[in-house]
N, C-alpha and C positions, 0 to 999 in steps of 0.2 A: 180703849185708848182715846185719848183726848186729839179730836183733827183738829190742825192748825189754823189758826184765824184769819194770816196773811198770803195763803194760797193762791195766786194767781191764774189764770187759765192757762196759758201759758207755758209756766211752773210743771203745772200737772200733765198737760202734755209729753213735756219731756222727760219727767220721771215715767212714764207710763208707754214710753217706748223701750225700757228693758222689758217689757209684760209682752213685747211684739205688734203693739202701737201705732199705726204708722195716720197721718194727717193727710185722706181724701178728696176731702175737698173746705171749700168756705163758704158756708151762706152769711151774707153780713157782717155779724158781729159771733156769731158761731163758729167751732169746725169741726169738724165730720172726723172721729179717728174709728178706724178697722183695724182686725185681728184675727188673723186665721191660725192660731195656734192650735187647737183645737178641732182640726175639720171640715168647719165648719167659720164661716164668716160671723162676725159679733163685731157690732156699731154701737161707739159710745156720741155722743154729742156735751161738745164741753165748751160753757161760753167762754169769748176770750176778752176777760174783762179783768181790771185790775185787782179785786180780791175776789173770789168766790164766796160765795154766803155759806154758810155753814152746811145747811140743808140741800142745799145742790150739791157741796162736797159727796156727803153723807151717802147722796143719791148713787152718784156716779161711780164711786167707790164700790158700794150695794151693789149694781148691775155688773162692773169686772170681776167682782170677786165672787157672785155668782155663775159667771161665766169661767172663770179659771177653777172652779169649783174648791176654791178655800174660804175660810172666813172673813169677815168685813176686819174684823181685827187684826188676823195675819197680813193683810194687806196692806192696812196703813202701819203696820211695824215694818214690812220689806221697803215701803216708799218712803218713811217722812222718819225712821229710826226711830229706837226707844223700845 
């Protein structure tokens, strides 16, 4: 599936709080989201800037949905449709 180009930090955030989500803390221009759905604690880091680059998407997408243990493409079909 093709990620979105105008994604915002933001944006991702809060889609990413039906996944169990929640925003820790802030360093800067970053913030710290945790997730204990699983047992176990899991830390993403998502800047919060006005579009995210592709590749940082990509990333960060990569590491939840290795941690919820489905696919990178199942995941951006439950968050962004399609």
């Amino acid at each position: 599936m093709k990620l979105p180009r105008d994604l915002a930090g933001p944006e991702l955030v809060s889609l990413l709080r039906r996944f169990g989500y929640e925003v820790t803390r802030q360093t800067g221009s970053h913030l710290r989201l945790t997730s204990g759905l699983k047992g176990g604690e899991h830390h993403v880091t998502v800047p919060r800037h006005g579009e995210l680059r592709v590749g940082t998407l990509a990333s960060i997408l990569t590491e939840v949905a290795a941690y919820l243990e489905i696919g990178r493409d199942d995941l951006a079909k439950e968050l962004f449709g399609g």
